[in-house]
C-alpha positions in Angstrom: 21.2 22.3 -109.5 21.8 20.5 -112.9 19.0 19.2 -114.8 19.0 15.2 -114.9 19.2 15.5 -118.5 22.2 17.5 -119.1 24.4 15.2 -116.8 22.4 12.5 -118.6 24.1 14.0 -121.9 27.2 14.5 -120.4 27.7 10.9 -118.9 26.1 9.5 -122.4 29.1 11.2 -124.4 31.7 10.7 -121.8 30.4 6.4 -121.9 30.6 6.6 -125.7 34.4 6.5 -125.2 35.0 5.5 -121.3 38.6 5.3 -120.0 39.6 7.8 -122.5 40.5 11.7 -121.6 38.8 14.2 -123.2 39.2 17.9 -122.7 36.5 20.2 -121.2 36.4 22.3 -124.8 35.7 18.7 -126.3 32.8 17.8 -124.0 31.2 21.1 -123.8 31.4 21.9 -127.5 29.6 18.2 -127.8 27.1 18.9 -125.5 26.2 22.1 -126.6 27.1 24.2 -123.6 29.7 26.4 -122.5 32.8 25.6 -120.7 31.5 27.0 -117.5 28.6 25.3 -117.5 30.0 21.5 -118.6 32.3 22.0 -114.8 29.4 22.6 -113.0 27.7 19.5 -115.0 30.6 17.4 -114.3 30.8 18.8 -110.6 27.8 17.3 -109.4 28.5 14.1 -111.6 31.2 13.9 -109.2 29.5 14.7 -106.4 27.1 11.7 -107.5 29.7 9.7 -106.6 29.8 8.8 -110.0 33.5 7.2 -111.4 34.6 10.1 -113.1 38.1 12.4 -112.2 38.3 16.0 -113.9 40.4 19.0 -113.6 40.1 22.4 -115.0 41.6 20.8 -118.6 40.5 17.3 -118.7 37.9 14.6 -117.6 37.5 10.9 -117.9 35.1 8.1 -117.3 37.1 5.9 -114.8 34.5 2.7 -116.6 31.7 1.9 -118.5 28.4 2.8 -117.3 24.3 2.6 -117.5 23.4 4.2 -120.9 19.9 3.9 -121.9 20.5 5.1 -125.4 23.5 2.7 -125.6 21.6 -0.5 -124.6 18.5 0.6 -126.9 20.9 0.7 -129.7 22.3 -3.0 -129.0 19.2 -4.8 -128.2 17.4 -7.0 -130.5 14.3 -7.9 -128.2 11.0 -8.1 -129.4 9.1 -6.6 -126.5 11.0 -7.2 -123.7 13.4 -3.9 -122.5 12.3 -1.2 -125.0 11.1 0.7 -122.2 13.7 1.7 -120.0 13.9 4.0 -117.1 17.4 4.9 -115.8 17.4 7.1 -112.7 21.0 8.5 -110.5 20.0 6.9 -107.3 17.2 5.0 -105.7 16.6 3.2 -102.7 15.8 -0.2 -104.6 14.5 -0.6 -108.2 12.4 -3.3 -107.0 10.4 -1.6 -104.6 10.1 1.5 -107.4 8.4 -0.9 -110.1 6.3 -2.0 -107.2 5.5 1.8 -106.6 4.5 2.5 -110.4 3.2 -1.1 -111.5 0.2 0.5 -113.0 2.0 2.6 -115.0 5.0 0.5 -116.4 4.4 -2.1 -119.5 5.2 -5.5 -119.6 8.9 -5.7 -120.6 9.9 -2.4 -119.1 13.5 -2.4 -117.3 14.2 0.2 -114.3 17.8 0.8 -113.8 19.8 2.9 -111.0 23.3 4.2 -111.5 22.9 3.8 -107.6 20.7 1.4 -105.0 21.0 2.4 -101.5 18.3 -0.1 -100.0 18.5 -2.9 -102.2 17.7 -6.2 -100.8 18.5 -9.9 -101.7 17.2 -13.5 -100.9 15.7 -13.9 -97.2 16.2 -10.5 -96.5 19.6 -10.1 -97.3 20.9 -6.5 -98.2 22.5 -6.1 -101.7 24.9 -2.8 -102.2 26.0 -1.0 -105.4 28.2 1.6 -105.3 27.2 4.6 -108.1 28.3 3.9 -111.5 30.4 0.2 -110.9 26.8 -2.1 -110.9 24.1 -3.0 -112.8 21.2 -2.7 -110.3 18.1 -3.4 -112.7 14.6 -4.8 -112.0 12.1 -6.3 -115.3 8.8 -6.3 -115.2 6.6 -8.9 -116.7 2.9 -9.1 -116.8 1.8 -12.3 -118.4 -1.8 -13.1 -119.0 -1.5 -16.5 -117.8 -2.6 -16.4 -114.1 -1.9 -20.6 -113.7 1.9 -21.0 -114.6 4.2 -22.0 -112.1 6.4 -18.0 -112.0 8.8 -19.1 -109.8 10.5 -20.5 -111.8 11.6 -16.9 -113.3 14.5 -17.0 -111.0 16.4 -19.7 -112.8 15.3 -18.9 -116.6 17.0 -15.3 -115.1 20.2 -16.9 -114.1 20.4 -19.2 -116.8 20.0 -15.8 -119.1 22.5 -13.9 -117.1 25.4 -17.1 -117.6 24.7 -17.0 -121.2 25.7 -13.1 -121.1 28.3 -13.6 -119.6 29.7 -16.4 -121.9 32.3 -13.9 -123.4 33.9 -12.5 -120.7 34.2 -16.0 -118.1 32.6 -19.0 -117.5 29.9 -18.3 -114.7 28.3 -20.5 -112.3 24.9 -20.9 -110.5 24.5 -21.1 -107.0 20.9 -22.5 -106.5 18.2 -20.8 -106.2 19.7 -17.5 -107.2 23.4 -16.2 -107.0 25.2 -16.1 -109.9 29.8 -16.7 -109.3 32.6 -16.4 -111.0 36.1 -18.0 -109.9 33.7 -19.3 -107.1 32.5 -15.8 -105.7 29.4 -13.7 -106.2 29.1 -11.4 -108.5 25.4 -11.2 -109.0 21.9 -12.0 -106.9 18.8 -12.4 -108.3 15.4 -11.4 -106.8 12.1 -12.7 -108.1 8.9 -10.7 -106.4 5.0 -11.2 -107.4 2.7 -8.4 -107.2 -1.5 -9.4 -106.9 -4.4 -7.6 -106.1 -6.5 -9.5 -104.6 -6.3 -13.3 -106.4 -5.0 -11.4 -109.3 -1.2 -12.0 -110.3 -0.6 -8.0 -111.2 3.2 -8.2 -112.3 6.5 -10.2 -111.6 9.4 -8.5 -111.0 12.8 -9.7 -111.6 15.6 -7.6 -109.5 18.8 -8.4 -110.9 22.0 -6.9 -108.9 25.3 -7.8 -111.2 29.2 -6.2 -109.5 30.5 -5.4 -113.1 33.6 -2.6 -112.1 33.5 -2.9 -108.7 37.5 -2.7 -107.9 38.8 -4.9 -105.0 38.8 -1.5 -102.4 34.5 -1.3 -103.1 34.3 -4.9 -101.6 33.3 -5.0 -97.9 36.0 -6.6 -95.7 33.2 -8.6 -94.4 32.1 -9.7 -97.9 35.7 -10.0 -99.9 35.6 -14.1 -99.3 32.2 -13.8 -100.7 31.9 -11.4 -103.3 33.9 -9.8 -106.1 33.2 -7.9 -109.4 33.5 -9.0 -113.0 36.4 -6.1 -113.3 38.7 -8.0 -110.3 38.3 -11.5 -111.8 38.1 -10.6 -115.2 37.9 -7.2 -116.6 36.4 -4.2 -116.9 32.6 -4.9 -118.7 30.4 -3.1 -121.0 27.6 -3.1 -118.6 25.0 -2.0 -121.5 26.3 -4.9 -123.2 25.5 -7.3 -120.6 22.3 -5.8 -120.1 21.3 -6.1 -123.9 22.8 -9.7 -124.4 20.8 -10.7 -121.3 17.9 -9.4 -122.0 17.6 -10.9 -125.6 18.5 -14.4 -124.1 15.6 -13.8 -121.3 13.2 -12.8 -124.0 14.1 -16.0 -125.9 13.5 -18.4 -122.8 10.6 -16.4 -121.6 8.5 -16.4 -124.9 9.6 -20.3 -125.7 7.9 -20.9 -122.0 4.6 -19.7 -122.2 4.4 -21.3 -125.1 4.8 -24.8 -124.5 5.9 -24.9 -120.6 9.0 -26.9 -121.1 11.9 -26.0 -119.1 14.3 -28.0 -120.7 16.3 -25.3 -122.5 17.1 -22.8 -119.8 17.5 -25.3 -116.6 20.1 -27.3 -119.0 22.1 -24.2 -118.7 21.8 -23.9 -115.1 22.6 -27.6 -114.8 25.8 -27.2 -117.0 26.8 -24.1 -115.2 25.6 -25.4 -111.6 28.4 -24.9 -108.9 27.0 -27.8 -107.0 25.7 -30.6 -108.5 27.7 -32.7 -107.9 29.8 -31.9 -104.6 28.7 -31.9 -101.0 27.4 -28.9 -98.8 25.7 -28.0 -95.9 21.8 -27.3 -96.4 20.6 -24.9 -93.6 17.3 -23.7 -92.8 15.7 -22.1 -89.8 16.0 -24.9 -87.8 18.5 -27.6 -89.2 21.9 -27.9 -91.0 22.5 -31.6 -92.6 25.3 -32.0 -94.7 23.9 -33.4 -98.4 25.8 -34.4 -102.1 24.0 -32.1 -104.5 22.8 -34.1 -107.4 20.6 -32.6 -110.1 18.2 -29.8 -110.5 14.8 -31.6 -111.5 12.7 -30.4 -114.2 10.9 -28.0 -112.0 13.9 -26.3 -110.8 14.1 -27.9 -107.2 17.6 -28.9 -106.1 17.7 -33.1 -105.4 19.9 -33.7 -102.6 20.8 -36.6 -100.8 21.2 -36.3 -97.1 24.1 -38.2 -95.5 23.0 -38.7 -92.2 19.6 -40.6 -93.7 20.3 -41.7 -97.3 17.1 -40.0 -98.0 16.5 -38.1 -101.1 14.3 -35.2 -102.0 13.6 -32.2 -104.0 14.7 -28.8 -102.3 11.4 -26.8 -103.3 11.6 -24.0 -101.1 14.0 -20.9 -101.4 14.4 -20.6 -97.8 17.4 -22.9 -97.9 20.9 -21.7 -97.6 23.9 -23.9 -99.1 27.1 -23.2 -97.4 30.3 -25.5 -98.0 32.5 -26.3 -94.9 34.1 -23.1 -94.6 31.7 -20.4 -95.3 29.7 -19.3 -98.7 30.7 -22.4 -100.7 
């Protein structure tokens, strides 16, 4: 078996130019191996399900993908993200910060080339196929034990739109699913951690489709979902990653020092896909049709139900909004 780092070093110089052929003498001289041994490397890469195609002359990296040296090199963070943990395949970064919350710092970013397990909203599973998502979980551990965290989820997706300002213009589905061209291409999971009373960490699971070609879809998910390749283009994803997490930083800090949440819910009020329109609220046990109308200051969707003409806050995340026909 290949060490982790040599395909690490491999992938690294093959992502420094992606889409481009190379020859095997070129990689293997750059790597500092021989011929022989840069197959074998790229061999299990393959088998890794990673996007690459090779032959006995010639390999290429199909897209961009994960580079911890590449995102390191673009970010311009503070504290948050300058420790970074990239591994091949994992059942869900979430539940691996949870695993090694001792350990990590605040600010330090787990990423997966590939999640088998990962896991959305109420339960929901979240898939990413190796080397065409971001799967990515940051972990914060503030000192402040009485702010109101949950309200992570939307400084996140207002974080993530800003990102993504250059390639489209994104929208939020409240509380937590981020569209483009009115389909998902990213979920957002916000988890505290406590022992005891004591808030230990918050973890913020972000799952973003970024080259994800229309074949990787799910039938059962292609009304739903997409990638930021099929409506778009192909992404950067260490990029994204960077630009994200310097706009998170920037909400995140501003926050705990004067609590206002003006500045990041603005964005997801400009970029809401709702406000404004009419959809189906569902819960466990109801599903009333309601005109979406703001997001108030603390994040909670105010909707207006049309069977009562009564109006309230939507405070809980275990709402689903559906439009007539399905996701929205």
């Amino acid at each position: 078996m290949v060490p982790q780092t040599l395909k690490a070093h491999h992938l690294d110089y093959l992502n420094s130019e992606p889409t481009h052929s190379a020859s095997i003498v070129e990689v293997s001289t750059a790597c500092a191996c021989s011929e022989e041994m840069t197959k074998n490397v790229l061999k299990e890469i393959s088998e890794d399900g990673m996007p690459i195609h090779f032959d006995a002359q010639t390999v290429i990296l199909l897209n961009p993908i994960l580079s911890e040296a590449s995102i390191i090199n673009q970010l311009k963070t503070e504290r948050i993200g300058h420790h970074i943990k990239l591994l091949q395949s994992i059942d869900s970064t979430n539940d691996y910060v949870k695993k090694h919350l001792s350990s990590l710092n605040h600010g330090s970013l787990v990423l997966a080339h590939e999640q088998t397990v990962g896991k959305g909203r109420l339960g929901r599973e979240w898939s990413s196929p190796a080397g065409k998502t971001i799967s990515m979980s940051l972990l914060l551990k503030p000192s402040n034990q009485k702010l109101r965290y949950s309200i992570l989820t939307q400084m996140a997706a207002a974080a993530l739109v800003r990102s993504l300002e250059t390639h489209s213009h994104a929208e939020i589905k409240w509380p937590n699913d981020v569209l483009v061209n009115k389909k998902k291409i990213s979920g957002i999971l916000t988890e505290a951690e406590y022992s005891g009373s004591q808030l230990e960490g918050i973890i913020i699971g972000i799952g973003v489709n970024t080259n994800l070609d229309k074949d990787d879809i799910p039938l059962s998910l292609k009304e739903k979902a997409s990638s930021l390749k099929i409506e778009v283009d192909t992404v950067d994803p260490n990029k994204l990653i960077s630009r994200f997490l310097e706009f998170f930083e920037t909400y995140y800090e501003s926050w705990l020092s004067d609590q206002d949440t003006k500045p990041f819910l603005d964005v997801c009020r400009k970029h809401s896909a709702l406000i404004g329109h009419r959809y189906w609220i569902e819960d466990t046990v109801s599903r009333r049709k309601a005109s979406i109308d703001s997001l108030d200051d603390d994040g909670a969707l105010v909707v207006t139900y049309l069977d009562t003409s009564e109006t309230m806050p939507l405070v809980s995340t275990h709402y689903s909004i559906r439009g007539d026909n399905g996701y929205i």
